[in-house]
Backbone as CSV, one residue per row, in Angstrom:
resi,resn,N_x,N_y,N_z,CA_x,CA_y,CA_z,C_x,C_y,C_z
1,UNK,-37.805,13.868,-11.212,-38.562,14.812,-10.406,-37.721,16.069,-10.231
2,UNK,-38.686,17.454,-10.437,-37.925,18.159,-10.119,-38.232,18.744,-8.801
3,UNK,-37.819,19.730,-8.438,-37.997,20.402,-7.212,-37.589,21.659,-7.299
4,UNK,-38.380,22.657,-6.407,-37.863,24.164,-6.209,-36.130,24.403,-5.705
5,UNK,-35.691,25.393,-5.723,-34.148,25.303,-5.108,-34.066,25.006,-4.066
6,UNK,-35.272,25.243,-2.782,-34.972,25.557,-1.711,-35.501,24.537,-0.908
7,UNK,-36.345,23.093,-1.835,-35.930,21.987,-1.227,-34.668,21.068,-1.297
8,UNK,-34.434,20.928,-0.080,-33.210,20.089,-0.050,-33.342,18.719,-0.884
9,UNK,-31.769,18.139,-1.002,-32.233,16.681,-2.034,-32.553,15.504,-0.817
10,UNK,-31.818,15.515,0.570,-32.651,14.477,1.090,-34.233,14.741,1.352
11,UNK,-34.469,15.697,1.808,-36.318,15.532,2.210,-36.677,15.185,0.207
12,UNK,-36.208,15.938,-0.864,-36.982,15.451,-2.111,-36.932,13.796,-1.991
13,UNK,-35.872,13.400,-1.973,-35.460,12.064,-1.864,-36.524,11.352,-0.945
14,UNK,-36.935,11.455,-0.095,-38.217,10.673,0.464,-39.043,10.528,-0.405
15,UNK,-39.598,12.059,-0.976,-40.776,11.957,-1.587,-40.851,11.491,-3.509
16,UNK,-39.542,11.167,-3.765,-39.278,10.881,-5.178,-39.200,9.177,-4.561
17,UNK,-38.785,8.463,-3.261,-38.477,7.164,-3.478,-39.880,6.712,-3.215
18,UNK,-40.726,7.295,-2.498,-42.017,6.883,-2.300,-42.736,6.952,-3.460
19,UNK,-42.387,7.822,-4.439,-43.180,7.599,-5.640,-42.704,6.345,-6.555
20,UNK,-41.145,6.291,-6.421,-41.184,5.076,-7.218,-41.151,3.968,-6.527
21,UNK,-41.099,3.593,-5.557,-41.372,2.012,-5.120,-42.972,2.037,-4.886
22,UNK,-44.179,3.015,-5.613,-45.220,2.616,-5.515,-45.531,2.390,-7.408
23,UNK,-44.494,2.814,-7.631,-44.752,2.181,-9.250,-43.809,0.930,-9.299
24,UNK,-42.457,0.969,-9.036,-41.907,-0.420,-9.031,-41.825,-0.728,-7.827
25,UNK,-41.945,-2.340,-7.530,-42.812,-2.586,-6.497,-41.777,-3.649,-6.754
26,UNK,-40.945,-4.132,-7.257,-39.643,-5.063,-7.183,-38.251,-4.035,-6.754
27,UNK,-38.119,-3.244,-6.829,-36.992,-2.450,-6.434,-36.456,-2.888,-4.639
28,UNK,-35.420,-3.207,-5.341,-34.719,-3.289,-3.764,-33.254,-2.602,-3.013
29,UNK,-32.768,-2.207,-4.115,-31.554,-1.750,-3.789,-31.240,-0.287,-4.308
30,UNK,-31.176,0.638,-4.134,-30.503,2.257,-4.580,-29.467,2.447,-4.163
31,UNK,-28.454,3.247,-5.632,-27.168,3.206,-4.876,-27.111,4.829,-5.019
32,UNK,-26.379,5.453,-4.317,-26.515,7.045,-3.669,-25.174,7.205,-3.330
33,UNK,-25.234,8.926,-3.793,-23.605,9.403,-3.142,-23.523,9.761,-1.615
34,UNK,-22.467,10.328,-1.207,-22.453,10.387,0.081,-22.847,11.749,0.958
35,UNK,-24.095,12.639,-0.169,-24.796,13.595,0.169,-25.942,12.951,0.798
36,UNK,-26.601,11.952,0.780,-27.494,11.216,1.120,-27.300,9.801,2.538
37,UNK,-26.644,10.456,3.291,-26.277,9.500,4.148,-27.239,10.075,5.245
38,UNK,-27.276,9.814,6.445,-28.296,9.859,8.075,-29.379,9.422,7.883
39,UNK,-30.427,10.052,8.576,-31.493,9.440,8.242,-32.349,9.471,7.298
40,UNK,-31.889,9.261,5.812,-32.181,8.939,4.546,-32.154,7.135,4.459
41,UNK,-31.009,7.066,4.999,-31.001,5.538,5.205,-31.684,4.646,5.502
42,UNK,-31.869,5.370,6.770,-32.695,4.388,7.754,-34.284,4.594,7.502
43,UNK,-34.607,5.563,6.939,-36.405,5.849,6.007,-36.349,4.669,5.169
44,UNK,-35.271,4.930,4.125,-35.662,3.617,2.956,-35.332,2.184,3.375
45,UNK,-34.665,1.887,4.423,-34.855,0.117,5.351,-36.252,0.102,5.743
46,UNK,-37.104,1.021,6.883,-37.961,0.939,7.965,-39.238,1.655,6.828
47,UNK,-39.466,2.695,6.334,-40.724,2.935,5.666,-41.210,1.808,4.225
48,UNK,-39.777,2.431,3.696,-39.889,1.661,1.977,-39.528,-0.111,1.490
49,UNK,-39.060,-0.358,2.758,-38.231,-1.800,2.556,-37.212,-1.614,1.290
50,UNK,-36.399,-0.708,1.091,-35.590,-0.903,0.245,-34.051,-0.515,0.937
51,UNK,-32.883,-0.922,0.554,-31.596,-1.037,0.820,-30.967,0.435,0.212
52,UNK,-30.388,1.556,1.176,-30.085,2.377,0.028,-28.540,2.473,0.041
53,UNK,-27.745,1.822,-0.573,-26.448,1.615,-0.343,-25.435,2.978,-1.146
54,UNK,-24.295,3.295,-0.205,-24.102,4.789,0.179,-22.848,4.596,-1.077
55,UNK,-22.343,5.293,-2.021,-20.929,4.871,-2.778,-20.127,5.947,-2.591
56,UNK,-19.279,5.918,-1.702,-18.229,6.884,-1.162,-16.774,6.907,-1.371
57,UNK,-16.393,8.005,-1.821,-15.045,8.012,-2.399,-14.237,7.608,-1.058
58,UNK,-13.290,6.788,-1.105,-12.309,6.451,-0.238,-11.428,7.980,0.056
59,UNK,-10.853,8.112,1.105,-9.903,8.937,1.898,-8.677,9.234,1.026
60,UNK,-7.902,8.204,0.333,-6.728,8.221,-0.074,-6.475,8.456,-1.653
61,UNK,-7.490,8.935,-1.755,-7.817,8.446,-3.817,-7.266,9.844,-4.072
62,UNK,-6.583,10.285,-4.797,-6.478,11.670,-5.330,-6.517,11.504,-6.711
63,UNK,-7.174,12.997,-7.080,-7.336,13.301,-8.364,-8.804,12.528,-8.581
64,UNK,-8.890,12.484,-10.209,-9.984,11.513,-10.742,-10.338,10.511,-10.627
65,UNK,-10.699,9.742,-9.819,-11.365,8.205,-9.803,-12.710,7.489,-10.166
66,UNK,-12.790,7.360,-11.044,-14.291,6.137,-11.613,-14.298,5.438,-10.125
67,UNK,-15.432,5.798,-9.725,-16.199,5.101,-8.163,-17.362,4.135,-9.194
68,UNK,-17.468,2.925,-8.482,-18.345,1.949,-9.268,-19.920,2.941,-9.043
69,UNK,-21.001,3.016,-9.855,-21.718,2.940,-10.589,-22.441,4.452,-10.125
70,UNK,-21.046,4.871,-9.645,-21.418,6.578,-9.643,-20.655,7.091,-11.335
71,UNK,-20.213,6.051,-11.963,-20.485,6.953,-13.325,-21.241,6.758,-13.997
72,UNK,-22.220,5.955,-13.568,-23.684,5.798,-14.623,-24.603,7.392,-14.853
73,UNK,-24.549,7.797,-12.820,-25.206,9.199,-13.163,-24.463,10.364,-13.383
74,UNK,-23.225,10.321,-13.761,-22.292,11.574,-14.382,-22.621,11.528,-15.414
75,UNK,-22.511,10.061,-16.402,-22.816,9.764,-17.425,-24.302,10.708,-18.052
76,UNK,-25.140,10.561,-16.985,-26.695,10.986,-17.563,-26.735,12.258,-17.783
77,UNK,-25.809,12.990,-16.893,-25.898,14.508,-16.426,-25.370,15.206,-17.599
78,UNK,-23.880,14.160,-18.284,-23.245,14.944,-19.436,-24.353,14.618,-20.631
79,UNK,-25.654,13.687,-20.406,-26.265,13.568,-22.092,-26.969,14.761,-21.456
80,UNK,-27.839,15.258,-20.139,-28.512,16.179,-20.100,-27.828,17.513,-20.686
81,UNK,-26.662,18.077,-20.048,-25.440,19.178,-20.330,-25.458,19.168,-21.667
82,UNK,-25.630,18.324,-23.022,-25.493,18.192,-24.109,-26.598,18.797,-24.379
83,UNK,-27.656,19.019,-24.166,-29.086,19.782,-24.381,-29.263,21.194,-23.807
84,UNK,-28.849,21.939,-24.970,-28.184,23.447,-24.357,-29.222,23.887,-23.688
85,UNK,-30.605,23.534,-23.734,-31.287,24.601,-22.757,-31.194,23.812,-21.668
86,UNK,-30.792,22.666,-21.160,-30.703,22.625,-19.850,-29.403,22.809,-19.296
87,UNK,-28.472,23.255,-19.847,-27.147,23.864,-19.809,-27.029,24.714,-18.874
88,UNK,-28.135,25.876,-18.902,-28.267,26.815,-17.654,-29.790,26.765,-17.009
89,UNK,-29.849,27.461,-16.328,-31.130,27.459,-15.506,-32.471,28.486,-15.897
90,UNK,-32.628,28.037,-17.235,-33.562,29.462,-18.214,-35.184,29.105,-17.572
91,UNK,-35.272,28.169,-17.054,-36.759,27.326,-16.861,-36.992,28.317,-15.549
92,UNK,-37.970,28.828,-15.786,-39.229,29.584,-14.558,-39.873,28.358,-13.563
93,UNK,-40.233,27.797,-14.135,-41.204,26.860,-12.805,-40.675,25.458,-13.390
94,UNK,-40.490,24.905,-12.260,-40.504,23.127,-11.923,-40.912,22.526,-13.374
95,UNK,-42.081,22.229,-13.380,-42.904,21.820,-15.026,-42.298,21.709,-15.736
96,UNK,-41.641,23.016,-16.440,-41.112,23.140,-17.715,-39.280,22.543,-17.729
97,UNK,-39.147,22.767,-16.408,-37.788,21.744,-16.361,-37.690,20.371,-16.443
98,UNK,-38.759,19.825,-15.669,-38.962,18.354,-15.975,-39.550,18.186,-17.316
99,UNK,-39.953,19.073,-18.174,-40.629,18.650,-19.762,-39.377,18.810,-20.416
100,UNK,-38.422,19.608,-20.177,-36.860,19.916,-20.988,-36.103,18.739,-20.551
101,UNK,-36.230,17.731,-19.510,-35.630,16.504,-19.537,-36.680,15.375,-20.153
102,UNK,-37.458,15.259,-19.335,-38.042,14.499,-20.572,-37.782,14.205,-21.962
103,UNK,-37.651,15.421,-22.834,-37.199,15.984,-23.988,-35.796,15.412,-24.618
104,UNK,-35.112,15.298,-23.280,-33.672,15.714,-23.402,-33.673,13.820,-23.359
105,UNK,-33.892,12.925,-22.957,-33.925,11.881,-22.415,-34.720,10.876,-23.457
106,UNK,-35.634,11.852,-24.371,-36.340,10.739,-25.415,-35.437,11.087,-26.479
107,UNK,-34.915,12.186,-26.978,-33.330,12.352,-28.033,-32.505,11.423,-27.540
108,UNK,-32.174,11.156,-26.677,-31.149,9.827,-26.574,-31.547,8.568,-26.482
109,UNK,-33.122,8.590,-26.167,-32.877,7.160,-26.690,-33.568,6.966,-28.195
110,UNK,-33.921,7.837,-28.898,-34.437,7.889,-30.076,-33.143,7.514,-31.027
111,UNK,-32.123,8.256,-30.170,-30.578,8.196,-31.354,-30.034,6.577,-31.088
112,UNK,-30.137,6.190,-29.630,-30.245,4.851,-29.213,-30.931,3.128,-30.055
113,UNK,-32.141,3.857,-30.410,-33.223,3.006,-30.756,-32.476,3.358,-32.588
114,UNK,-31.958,4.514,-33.080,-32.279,4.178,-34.067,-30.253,4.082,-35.270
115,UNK,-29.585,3.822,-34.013,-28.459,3.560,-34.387,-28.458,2.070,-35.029
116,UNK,-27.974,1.816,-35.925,-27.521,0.553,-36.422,-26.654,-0.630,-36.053
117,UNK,-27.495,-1.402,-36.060,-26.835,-2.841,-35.225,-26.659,-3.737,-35.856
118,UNK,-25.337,-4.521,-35.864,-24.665,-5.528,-36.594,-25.636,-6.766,-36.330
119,UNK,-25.934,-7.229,-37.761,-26.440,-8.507,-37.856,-25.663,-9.322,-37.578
120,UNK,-25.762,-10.588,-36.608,-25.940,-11.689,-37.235,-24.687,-12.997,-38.587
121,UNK,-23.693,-13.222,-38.506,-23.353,-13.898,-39.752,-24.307,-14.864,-39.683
């Protein structure tokens, strides 16, 4: 989902989790950085029945640290960054940004789907 600049990501965040726990309807757990903490939390326990568990860099860590499964979405951001037009911000309206990921998201798994996999002895 995209959004204008000048919505914030917690209020989007309501309205992106309400869309998907009305398509997946087994979802129970989201894990989130620690831009998403107050009452973001307590919406997805009491509205959505889902758990949104917070992954926060510890106090003492310096430098670079792999935080558990906050590099899944760095990970996504560098295949998006790899798709030069979403590199900068060339997209006019919402639409055409979410069609340039889309885009950006079926190239990887097309290269995914069509990489070669060891048979079998």
């Amino acid at each position: 989902m995209v959004t204008a600049a000048d919505v914030g990501d917690r209020t989007a965040a309501q309205v992106l989790l309400r869309h998907v726990t009305d398509a997946h309807h087994r979802l129970e757990l989201l894990w989130a950085d620690g831009g998403y903490t107050g009452p973001l939390v307590a919406h997805c326990l009491t509205a959505l029945a889902l758990i949104l568990a917070i992954v926060k860099r510890s106090d003492d860590m310096c430098g670079f640290v792999v935080l558990p499964k906050r590099w899944i979405v760095e990970r996504l951001f560098a295949h998006l960054m790899r798709t030069r037009r979403l590199a900068r911000d060339f997209e006019r309206r919402t639409t055409s940004a979410e069609a340039m990921i889309y885009w950006s998201m079926t190239l990887l798994m097309t290269r995914r789907l069509a990489r070669p996999h060891p048979q079998p002895a």
